[in-house]
N, C-alpha and C positions, 0 to 999 in steps of 0.2 A: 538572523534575518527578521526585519519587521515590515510584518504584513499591511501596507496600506488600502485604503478599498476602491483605489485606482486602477490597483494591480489583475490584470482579468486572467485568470489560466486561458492557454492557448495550445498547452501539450497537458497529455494525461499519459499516466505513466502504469501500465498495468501488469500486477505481477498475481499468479496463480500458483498455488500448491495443494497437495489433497494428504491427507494422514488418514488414519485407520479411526473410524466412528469411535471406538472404546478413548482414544486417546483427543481427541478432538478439542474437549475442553482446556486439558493441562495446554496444549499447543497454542489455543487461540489468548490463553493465557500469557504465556511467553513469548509469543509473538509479540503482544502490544507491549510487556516491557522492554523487549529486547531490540525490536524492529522497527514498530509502530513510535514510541514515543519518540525518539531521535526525529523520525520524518516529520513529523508532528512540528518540530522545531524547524526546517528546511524548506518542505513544501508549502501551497498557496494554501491546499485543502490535503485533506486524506480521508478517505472512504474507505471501512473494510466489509465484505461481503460474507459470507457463510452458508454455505447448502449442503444439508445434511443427507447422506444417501443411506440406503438401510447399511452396509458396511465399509464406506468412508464417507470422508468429510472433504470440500472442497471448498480453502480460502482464495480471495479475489482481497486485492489491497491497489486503490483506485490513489495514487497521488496526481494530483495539478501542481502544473508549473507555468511561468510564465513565458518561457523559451528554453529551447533543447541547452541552448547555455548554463542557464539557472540550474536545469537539472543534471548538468553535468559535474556544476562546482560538488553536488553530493555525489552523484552514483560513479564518477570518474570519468576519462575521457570515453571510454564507451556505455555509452546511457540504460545501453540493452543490457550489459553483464552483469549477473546477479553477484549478489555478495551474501551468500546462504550465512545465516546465524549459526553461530556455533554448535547448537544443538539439532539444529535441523535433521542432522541423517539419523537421528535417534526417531524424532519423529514423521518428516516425509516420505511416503511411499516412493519418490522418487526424486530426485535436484533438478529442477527445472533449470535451462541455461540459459535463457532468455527471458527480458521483460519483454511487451509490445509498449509499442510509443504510438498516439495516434491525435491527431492535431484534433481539438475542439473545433468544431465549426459552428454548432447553435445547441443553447440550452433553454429549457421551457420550464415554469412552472419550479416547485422547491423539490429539486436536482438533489439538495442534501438528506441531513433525516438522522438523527444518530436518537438511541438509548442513551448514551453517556457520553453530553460534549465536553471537550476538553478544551476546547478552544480557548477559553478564560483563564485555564489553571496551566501555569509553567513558571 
């Protein structure tokens, strides 16, 4: 899919998981190649989060789409059902079953913000 800057997100797609502080790193690791960069290839945008608590860790992984359709060609006919990486039950405290879908209705200011964009590189 090629992202033109026509294309305004209008669904965000939110998925939450938390692993154990010691393991945090390896996870947020393998998330982005096993998770993150595919989406990276499908979505408008992709945002990943990270809040570190004194004994776990809780990720937030924010994809934009431009309609529950679009997002449907990746996540399948039901947009909410996670599709846990294959390692996950080694590292998730628990499989969440659910994404939240929540329609955009107004953005302010620079919304984005990354350490390392990848946007460029594919």
């Amino acid at each position: 899919m090629t992202n033109t800057p026509t294309e305004l997100p209008r669904i965000a797609r939110i998925w939450r998981g938390r692993t154990t502080r010691e393991r945090a790193d390896e996870y947020e690791a393998y998330n982005y190649e096993v998770g993150i960069k595919p989406l990276i290839q499908k979505a408008l945008g992709v945002q990943c989060l990270r809040d570190d608590r004194e004994t776990e860790t809780e990720f937030v992984t924010i994809s934009y789409w431009e309609s529950v359709e679009a997002m449907s060609r990746f996540a399948g006919t039901d947009p909410t059902r996670i599709h846990h990486l294959p390692r996950d039950p080694e590292f998730l405290l628990e499989q969440p079953e659910r994404v939240q879908i929540l329609t955009v209705r107004t953005s302010h200011g620079n919304t984005g913000g990354s350490l390392s964009d990848t946007s460029n590189s594919a």
